[in-house]
TIFIBA-261904 format. One record per residue (C-alpha): x, y, z. Coordinates in steps of 0.05 Angstrom, whole numbers, padded with zeros to 5 digits, always signed. Example, Ala and Ser with C-alpha at 12.3 -4.5 7.8 and 13.67 -1.06 7.14 Angstrom:
+00246-00090+00156/+00273-00021+00143/
This chain:
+00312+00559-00930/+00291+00492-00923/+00332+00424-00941/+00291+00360-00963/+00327+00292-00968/+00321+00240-01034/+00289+00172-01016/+00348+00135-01052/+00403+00173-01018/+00464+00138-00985/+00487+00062-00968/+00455+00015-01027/+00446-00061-01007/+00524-00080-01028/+00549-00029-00983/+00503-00040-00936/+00522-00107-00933/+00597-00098-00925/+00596-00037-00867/+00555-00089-00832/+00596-00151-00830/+00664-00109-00822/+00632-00065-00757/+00608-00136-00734/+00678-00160-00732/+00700-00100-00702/+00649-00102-00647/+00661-00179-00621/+00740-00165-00621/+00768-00233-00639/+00806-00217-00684/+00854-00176-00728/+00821-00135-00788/+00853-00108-00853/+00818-00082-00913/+00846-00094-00974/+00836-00028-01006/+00784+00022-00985/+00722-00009-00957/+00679+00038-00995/+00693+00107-01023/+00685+00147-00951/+00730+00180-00938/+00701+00203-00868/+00665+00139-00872/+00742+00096-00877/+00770+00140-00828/+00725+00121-00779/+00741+00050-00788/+00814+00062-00782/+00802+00094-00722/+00766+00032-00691/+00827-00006-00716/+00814-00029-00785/+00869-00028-00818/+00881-00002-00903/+00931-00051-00936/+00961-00077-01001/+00959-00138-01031/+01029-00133-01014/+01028-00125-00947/+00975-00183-00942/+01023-00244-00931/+01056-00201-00871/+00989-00188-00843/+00980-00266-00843/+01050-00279-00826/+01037-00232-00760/+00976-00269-00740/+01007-00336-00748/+01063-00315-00694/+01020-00290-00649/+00968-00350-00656/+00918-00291-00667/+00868-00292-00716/+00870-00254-00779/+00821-00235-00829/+00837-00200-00894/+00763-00160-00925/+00754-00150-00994/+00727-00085-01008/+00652-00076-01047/+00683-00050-01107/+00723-00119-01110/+00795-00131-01133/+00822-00159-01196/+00833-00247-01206/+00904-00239-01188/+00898-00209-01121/+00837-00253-01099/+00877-00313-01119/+00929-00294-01079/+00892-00279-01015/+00855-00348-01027/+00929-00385-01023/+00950-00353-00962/+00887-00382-00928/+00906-00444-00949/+00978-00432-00922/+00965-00395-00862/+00912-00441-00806/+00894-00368-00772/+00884-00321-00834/+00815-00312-00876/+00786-00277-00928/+00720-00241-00924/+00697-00229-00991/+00653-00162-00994/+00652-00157-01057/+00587-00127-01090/+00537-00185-01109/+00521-00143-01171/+00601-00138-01186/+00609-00207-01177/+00557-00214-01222/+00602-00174-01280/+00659-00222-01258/+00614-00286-01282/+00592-00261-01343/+00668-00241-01359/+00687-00309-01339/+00643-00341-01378/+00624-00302-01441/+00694-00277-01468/+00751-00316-01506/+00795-00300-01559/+00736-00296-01615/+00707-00244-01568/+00715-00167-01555/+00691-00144-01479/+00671-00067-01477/+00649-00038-01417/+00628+00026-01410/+00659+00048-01340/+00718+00094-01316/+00782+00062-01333/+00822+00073-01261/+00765+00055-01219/+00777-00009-01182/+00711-00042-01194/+00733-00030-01272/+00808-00069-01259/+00769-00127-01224/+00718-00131-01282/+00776-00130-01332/+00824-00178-01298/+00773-00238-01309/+00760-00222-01386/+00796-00270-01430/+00820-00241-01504/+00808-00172-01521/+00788-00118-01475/+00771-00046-01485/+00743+00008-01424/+00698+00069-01456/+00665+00130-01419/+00623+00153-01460/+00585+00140-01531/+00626+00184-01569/+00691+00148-01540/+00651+00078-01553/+00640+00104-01638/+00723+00117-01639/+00734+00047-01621/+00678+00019-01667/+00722+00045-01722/+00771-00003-01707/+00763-00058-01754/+00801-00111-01715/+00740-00100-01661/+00689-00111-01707/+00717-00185-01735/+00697-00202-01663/+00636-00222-01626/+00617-00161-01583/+00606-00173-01510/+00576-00103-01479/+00564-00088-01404/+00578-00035-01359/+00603-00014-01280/+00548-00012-01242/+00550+00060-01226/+00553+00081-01301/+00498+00132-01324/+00439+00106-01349/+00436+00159-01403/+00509+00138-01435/+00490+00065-01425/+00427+00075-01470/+00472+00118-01521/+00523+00062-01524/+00470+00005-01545/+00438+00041-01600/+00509+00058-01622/+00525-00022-01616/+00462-00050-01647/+00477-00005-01712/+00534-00051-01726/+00523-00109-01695/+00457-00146-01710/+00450-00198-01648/+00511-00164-01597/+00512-00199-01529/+00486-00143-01478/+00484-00144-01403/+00447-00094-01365/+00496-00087-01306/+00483-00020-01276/+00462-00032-01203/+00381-00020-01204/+00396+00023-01137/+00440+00067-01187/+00384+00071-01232/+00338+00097-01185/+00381+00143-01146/+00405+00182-01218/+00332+00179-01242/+00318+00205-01173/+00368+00256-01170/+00352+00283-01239/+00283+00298-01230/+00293+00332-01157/+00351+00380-01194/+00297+00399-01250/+00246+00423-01194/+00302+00455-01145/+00338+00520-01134/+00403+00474-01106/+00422+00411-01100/+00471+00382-01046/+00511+00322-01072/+00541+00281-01010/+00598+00225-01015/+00668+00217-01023/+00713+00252-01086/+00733+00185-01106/+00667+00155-01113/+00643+00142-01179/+00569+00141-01162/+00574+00201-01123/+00615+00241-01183/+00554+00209-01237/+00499+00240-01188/+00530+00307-01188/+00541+00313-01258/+00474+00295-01263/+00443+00341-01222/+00493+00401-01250/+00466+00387-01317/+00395+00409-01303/+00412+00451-01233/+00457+00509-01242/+00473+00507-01165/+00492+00437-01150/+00548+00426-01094/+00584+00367-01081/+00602+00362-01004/+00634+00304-00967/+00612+00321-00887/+00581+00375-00850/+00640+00398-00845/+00637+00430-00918/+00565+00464-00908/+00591+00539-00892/+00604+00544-00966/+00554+00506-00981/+00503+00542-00941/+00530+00610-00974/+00517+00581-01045/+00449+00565-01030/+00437+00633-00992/+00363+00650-01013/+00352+00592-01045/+00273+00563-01029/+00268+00483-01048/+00342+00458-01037/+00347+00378-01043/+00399+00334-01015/+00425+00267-01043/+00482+00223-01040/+00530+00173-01065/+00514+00098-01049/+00578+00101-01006/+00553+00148-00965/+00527+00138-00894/+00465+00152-00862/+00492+00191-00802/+00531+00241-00847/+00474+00256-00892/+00433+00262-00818/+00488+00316-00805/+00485+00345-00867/+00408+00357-00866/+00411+00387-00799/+00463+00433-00807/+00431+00469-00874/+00369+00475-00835/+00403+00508-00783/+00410+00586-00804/+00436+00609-00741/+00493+00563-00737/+00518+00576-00805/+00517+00654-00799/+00562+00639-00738/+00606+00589-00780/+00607+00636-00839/+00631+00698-00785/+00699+00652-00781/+00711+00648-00852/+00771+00627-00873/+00823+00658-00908/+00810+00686-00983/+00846+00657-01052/+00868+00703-01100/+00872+00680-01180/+00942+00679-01183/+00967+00668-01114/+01026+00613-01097/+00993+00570-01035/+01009+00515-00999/+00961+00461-00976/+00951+00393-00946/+00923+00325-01001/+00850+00303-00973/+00828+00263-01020/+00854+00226-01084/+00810+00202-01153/+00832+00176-01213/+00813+00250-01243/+00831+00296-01182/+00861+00321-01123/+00834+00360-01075/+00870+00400-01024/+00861+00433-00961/+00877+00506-00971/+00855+00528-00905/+00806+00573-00934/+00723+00569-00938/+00733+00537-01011/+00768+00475-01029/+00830+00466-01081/+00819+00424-01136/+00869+00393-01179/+00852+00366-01246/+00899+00316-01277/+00914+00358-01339/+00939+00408-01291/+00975+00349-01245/+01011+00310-01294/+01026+00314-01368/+01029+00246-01369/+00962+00205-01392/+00985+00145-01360/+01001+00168-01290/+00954+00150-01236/+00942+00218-01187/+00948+00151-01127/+01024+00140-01153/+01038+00216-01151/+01002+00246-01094/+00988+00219-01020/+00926+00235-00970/+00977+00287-00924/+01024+00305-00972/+01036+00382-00969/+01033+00415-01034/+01051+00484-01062/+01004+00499-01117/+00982+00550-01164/+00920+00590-01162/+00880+00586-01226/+00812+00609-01215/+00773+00614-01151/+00696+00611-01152/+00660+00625-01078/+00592+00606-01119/+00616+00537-01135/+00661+00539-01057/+00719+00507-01107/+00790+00537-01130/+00817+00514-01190/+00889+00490-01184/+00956+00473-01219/+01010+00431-01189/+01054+00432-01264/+01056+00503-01272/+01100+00505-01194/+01135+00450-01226/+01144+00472-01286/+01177+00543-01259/+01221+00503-01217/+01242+00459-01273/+01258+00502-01329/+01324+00532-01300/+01343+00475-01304/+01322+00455-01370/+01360+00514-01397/+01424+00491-01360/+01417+00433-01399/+01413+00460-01461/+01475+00509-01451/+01516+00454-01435/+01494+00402-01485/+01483+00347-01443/+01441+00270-01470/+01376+00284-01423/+01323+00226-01409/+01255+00230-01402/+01180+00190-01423/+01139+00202-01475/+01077+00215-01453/+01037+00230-01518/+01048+00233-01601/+01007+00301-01629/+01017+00320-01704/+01084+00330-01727/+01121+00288-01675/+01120+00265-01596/+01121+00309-01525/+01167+00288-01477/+01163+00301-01403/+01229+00325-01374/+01232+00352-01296/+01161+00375-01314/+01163+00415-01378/+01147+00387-01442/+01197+00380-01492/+01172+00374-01566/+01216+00328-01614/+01192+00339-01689/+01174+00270-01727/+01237+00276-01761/+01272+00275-01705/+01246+00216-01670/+01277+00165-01699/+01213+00131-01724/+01217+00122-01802/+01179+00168-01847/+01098+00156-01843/+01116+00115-01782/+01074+00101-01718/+01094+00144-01673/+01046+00127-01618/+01088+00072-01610/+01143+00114-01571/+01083+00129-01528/+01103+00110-01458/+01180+00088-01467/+01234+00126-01439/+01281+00160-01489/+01351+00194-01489/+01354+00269-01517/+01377+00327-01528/+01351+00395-01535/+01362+00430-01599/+01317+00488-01589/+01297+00536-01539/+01251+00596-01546/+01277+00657-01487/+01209+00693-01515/+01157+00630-01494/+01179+00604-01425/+01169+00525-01421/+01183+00510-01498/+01234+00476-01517/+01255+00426-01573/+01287+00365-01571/+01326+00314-01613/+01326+00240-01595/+01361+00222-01672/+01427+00256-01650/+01423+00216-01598/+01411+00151-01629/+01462+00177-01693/+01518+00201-01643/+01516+00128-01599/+01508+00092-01664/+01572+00126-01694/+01605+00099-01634/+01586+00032-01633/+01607+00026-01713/+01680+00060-01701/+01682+00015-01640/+01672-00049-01683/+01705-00018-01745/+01765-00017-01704/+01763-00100-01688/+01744-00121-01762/+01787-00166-01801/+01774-00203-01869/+01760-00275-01851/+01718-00259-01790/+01657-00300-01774/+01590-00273-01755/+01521-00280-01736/+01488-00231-01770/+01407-00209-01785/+01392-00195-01863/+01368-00121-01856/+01338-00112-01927/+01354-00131-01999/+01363-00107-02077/+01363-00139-02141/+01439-00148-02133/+01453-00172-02057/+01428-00173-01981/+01448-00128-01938/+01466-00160-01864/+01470-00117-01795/+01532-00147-01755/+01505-00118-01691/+01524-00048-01717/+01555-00042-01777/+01516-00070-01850/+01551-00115-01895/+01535-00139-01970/+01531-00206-01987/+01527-00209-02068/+01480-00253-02101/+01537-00294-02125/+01559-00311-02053/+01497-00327-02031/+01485-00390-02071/+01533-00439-02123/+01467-00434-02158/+01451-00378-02201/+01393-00340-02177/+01345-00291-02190/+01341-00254-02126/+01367-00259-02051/+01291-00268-02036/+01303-00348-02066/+01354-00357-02011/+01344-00311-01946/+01288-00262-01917/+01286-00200-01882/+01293-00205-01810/+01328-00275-01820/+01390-00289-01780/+01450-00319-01822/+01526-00348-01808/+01575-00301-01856/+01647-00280-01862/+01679-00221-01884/+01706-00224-01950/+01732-00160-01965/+01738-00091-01928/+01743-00023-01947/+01754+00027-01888/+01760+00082-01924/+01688+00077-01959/+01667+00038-01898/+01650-00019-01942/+01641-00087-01916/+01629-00147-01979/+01608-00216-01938/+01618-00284-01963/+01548-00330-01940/+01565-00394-01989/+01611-00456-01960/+01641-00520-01982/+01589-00555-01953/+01532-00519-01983/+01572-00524-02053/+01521-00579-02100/+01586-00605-02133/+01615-00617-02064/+01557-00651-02040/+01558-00689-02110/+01629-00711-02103/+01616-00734-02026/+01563-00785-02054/+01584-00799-02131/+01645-00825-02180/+01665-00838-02246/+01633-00902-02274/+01568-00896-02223/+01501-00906-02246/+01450-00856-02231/+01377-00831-02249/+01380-00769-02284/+01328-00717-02300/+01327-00687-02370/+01324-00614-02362/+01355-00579-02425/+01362-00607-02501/+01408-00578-02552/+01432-00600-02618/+01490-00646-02596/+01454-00673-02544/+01418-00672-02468/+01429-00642-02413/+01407-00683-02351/+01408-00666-02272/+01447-00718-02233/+01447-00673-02164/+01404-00621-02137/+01448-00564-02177/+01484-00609-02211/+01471-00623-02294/+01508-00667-02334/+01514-00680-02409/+01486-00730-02453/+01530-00726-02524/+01473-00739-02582/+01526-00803-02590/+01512-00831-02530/+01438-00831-02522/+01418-00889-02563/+01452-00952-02600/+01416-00923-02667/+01435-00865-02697/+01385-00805-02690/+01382-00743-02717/+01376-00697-02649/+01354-00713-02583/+01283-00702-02584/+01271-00757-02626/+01287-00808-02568/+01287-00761-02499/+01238-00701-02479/+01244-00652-02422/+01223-00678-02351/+01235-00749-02372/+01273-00793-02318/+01327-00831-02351/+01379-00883-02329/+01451-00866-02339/+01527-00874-02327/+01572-00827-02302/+01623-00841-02365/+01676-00779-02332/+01679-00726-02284/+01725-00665-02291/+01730-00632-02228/+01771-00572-02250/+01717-00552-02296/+01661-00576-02254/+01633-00608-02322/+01603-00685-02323/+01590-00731-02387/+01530-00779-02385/+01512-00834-02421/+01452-00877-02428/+01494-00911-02501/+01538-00948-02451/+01482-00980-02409/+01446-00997-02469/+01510-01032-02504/+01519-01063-02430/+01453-01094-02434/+01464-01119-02503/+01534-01148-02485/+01495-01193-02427/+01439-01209-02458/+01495-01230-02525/+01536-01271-02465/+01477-01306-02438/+01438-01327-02509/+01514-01354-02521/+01519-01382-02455/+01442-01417-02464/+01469-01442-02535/+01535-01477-02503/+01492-01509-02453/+01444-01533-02498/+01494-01561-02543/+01533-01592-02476/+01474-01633-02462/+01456-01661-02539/+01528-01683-02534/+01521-01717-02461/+01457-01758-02495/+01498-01782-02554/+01563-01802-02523/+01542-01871-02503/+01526-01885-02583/+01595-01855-02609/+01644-01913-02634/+01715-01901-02612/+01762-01921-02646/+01813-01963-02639/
C-alpha cells in the first residue's frame, strides 16, 4: 500500500496569505490578536492558533476587545477571517478604529471574495436579481449577500436554480449570476446553460477561485484512476466537502479525514488497496497533510494503532459523546470508538431554519441515537431528535390529557396544513385548522410562533399527534368579544377598520367585535354602493346606533352634521342669495338645478324666463350653468325654489330705471338751456 499526494492539495494563495500575516503577528508579540470568526476552516489548524494565543470572537465581543486594549495602552488588532464577513460587521470594526487610537483591523479577507463583494456592490439595484450559486450558511455566502442591493436569492444546485427561474417576479429583473468560490465547477456550468435559456444577454461572473478549479479537476481525475481516495480538511469547509463529493462520485472508497489522528479507520478502509491518492481542502495545512502521508505509508504503525481499537457501535445503541466539529449540514461527535458520529440536520432539528452553530457547541456532551454504523465508510450515522423526541412525548401526552394552550414554531407547511415543533415532536395542524382562510398561503405561518392545542393523539404511532391553533384563536377571540360586549353602549364612539362590504352596508371591526353601518348612514347622498364612500382595510370614526345583545348585533351610524350637504349649504347660503346653479334634471314643470355639492334646487317652468314657454328644454338643457336666486328655502323639508324669472325681471326693472333716469336728465338739461329765454310774467 502506497499513498501519493495531489499537486493542488492544501493552503491556496488566500489562505496562504492570511496564516501568514496572523503567525507573523503572533511571532513579533506586540500586540493583542482576535479573530473575528474562524481564521480558516481548521479545525486542528484554529486550534493551534488559539493555543499560541489567538483569540475566536464575535462581532460582539469586538468593542470589549478594543475597550481592553485601550485600558491597558496595549495594542489591539481585530483579523478578518479569509472567508470575509458581511458589510455590517466590517463597518463596525472600521468605526471602532476610528474610536479606539490602539485597535486595528486586519482585513484577510480572500482577494477573490473581495472580488464577489465589488461586483455586488456595483452591479445590483432594485431592477436587478443577484443569484449565486453557493451554500446558503456559509460565511463567505452572508458576506457576498450583505453587499447586494435589491433582490437576492442563494441556490446549490441547477435543479434548485430551475425552481426559482419559475418565479416570474425573478424573471422581470436583470439577472446578475456568480458563484462562492469553492462552488463545483460542474453545477456552475449546469447553472449557465440553465440561465442563458431564458435570459438572452444575463450578466455572468466566473467567480470560482481558479485554485478550486484545479484542485476539483485534479481530484476528479486521481479518484477515476484510484482504488481510494483520502480527503483531508476540516467538516466545515466547503471546499473540502465539494472535493469529497467529488471524488466519492467516481471512487467508491473515498474518506474524508481531518488529522492523522483519523488514519486507523482510514488505513482499515483502504486495507489492500494498491494506488491510494491523497488530497485536501484549501484550508488545509501542509504539515497535516505531511502527517497524513506518512502515517498511511506506515503499515506497522497502523496494525499497532488498529490492535487498540476502540470501542464498537451497535445500530440501535443509546451513546453518549463529545461535539468536535460544527457545519451548517452536520455534527460530528466523538463517540470514543474507531468511527466517528455524524449528525445530519434532518436528524438534528426539524426545523429548516435552525443553524446546527445556535443548537450545538464544540464540547457539548450529547446522548444520541445509533442509526447505522458503517466500519467501511469509519462513520456512524446519528440522531439527536429521536433522544429528544422520546424524552418529549410524555410530556406531550400530559398535555393533551389535561387540555392545556401549548406554544411552539412552525417550522414547515406540507399538503393539507403546517408541522409544528413542540419539545421536539412534530405536531400536525390540518389546513382547516390553522386559521389561514381557505386556499390560503400557508407558508406564511412558516417560522412564527403559534398557540395550540392538541386535538389528536394516536397511542398506536408514537410521536403523532394533531393539533388545533383555530380553537385557540376562536376560544381567545370569544373572550375578547364578551369582554367588549360587556362595555358597549348605544352612542359610543369608535375608531374602527371597514372589514368587508355588501350591496347593502360595510361591515367595521371595533377591535373585536363587527358592526354594520347601512348604506343610508354612510352618506346624506344616495348611493350605489359602500365602495363610493369607504374601502376595505380603511379606518373610519363611527358610533353605535343600535344594539342587539341577544343576536349580537351591532348597527353603526358613520354620517354627521357636518358631513350633512344641506348643513354645509345652510352654513354658506340664505333665502334671497344669488348663486350659479348647474342644471342637472328637467321635468315638465320645470328644472332642477344643483346649488351645493348634494344639494338640487327647483326651477318652476314659471320662473325660468320672462316669456312664456312651453317646457324647459326650449330655453335650458342639461349641464348648462345658469344664474339664479334663491327665491325660498324650507328647511323642514330640505326642498329649495330657484329662479332665474326674478333676475331677469331685476335686470329689466334697472335697465327700465336707468333709460328713465337718462330721459329725466336729458330733459333737465334742454330745460337749463332755455330758461334764460322764458318770459316771466309779471
Amino acid at each position: 500500500m502506497r499513498a501519493q499526494i495531489a499537486e493542488n492539495a492544501g493552503f491556496c494563495f488566500g489562505v496562504k496569505r492570511a496564516t501568514d500575516a496572523v503567525e507573523e503577528l503572533l511571532a513579533a508579540g506586540q500586540a493583542r490578536v482576535a479573530i473575528l470568526g474562524h481564521l480558516i476552516h481548521n479545525r486542528v489548524y484554529n486550534e493551534g492558533l488559539e493555543a499560541r494565543g489567538a483569540r475566536h470572537i464575535s462581532i460582539d465581543e469586538a468593542e470589549t476587545f478594543a475597550a481592553q486594549g485601550e485600558r491597558d495602552g496595549c495594542p489591539t488588532v481585530v483579523v478578518i477571517r479569509t472567508h470575509g464577513i458581511p458589510r455590517g460587521e466590517e463597518e463596525a470594526l472600521r468605526a471602532l478604529a476610528a474610536r479606539y487610537p490602539h485597535f486595528s483591523v486586519l482585513d484577510m479577507t480572500c482577494p477573490f471574495v473581495k472580488k464577489i463583494h465589488r461586483i455586488a456592490d456595483e452591479n445590483s439595484g432594485e431592477d436587478t436579481v443577484f443569484l449565486l450559486l453557493g451554500s446558503r450558511n456559509h460565511p463567505e455566502v452572508e458576506g457576498i449577500v450583505s453587499h447586494v442591493q435589491g433582490d437576492c436569492y442563494v441556490f446549490s444546485s441547477a435543479a434548485e436554480l430551475d425552481e426559482l427561474l419559475q418565479d416570474k417576479k425573478i424573471n422581470q429583473k436583470i439577472p446578475i449570476f456568480a458563484a462562492q468560490t469553492t462552488q463545483s465547477l460542474e453545477e456552475w456550468k449546469k447553472s449557465q446553460k440553465n440561465i442563458e435559456k431564458l435570459y438572452t444577454n444575463p450578466k455572468k461572473f466566473d467567480t470560482i477561485c481558479k485554485v478550486t478549479e484545479k484542485r476539483q479537476t485534479e481530484a476528479a481525475a486521481l479518484a477515476r484512476t484510484s482504488d481510494a481516495v483520502i480527503v483531508i480538511g476540516g467538516h466545515e469547509s466547503s471546499n473540502t466537502r465539494k472535493l469529497y463529493e467529488l471524488c466519492a462520485a467516481v471512487c467508491p472508497t473515498t474518506l474524508w479525514v481531518e488529522s492523522a489522528a483519523d488514519i486507523p479507520s482510514a488505513y482499515e478502509a483502504c486495507r489492500g488497496k494498491q494506488r491510494i491518492s491523497i488530497t485536501a481542502g484549501a484550508s488545509t495545512p501542509g504539515d497535516i497533510i505531511k502527517e497524513v502521508f506518512e502515517a498511511m505509508n506506515n503499515e506497522i504503525s497502523f496494525e499497532e494503532m488498529l490492535e487498540d481499537s476502540l470501542k464498537t457501535l451497535h445500530t440501535g445503541e443509546t451513546v453518549r459523546g463529545i461535539v468536535t466539529a460544527i457545519t451548517s449540514n452536520d455534527v460530528y461527535v466523538d463517540l470514543g470508538a474507531k468511527v466517528t458520529g455524524v449528525i445530519a440536520r434532518d436528524q438534528a432539528t426539524d426545523d429548516d431554519n435552525a443553524k446546527l452553530s445556535d443548537l450545538f457547541h464544540v464540547g457539548d456532551e450529547v446522548e444520541v441515537f445509533v442509526v447505522r454504523v458503517s466500519d467501511r465508510d469509519g462513520m456512524a450515522t446519528l440522531s439527536k431528535k429521536r433522544i429528544d423526541a422520546d424524552k418529549n412525548w410524555a410530556g406531550v401526552v400530559a398535555s393533551k390529557e389535561n387540555g392545556e394552550i401549548l406554544e411552539g414554531k412552525v417550522i414547515k407547511a406540507i399538503k393539507g396544513g403546517v408541522i409544528i415543533l413542540y419539545c421536539g415532536a412534530q405536531v400536525f395542524v390540518p389546513a382547516s385548522h390553522t386559521g389561514v382562510p381557505k386556499d390560503g398561503d400557508l407558508s406564511t405561518l412558516v417560522g412564527t410562533t403559534q398557540r395550540f392545542k392538541l386535538i389528536e393523539i394516536d397511542p398506536q404511532r408514537k410521536n403523532s399527534a394533531k393539533g388545533s391553533i383555530r380553537v385557540v384563536l376562536t376560544a381567545e377571540r370569544k373572550a375578547r368579544e364578551e369582554a367588549l360586549w360587556s362595555t358597549l353602549e348605544v352612542g359610543q364612539h369608535f375608531t374602527g377598520t371597514v372589514k368587508n362590504m355588501t350591496s347593502y352596508g360595510a361591515f367595521v371591526d371595533l377591535g373585536g367585535v363587527d358592526g354594520m353601518v347601512h348604506n343610508t348612514e354612510l352618506s346624506w347622498k344616495r348611493i350605489k354602493s359602500p365602495a363610493d364612500v369607504v374601502s376595505v382595510g380603511q379606518e373610519i370614526e363611527v358610533y353605535i346606533k343600535e344594539l342587539d345583545r341577544e343576536a349580537k348585533r351591532i348597527s353603526l351610524g358613520y354620517k354627521t352634521e357636518e358631513m350633512d350637504p344641506w348643513y354645509q349649504f345652510r352654513k354658506n347660503y340664505n333665502e334671497g342669495d344669488e348663486v350659479d346653479a348647474k342644471i342637472v334634471n328637467m321635468m315638465p314643470f320645470g328644472a332642477f338645478a344643483e346649488v351645493f355639492d348634494g344639494v338640487d334646487g327647483l326651477i318652476h317652468i314659471s320662473q325660468i324666463s320672462l316669456d312664456k314657454i312651453a317646457k324647459p328644454e326650449d330655453v335650458l338643457s342639461v349641464g348648462e350653468t345658469v344664474h339664479v336666486k334663491i327665491t325660498e328655502v324650507d328647511d323642514e323639508k330640505r326642498k329649495l325654489s330657484l329662479s332665474i324669472k326674478a333676475l331677469l325681471l331685476a335686470e329689466k326693472r334697472k335697465e327700465e330705471d336707468e333709460a328713465a333716469a337718462a330721459e329725466a336728465a336729458e330733459q333737465a338739461a334742454i330745460d337749463a338751456e332755455m330758461a334764460p329765454y322764458i318770459v316771466k310774467s309779471i
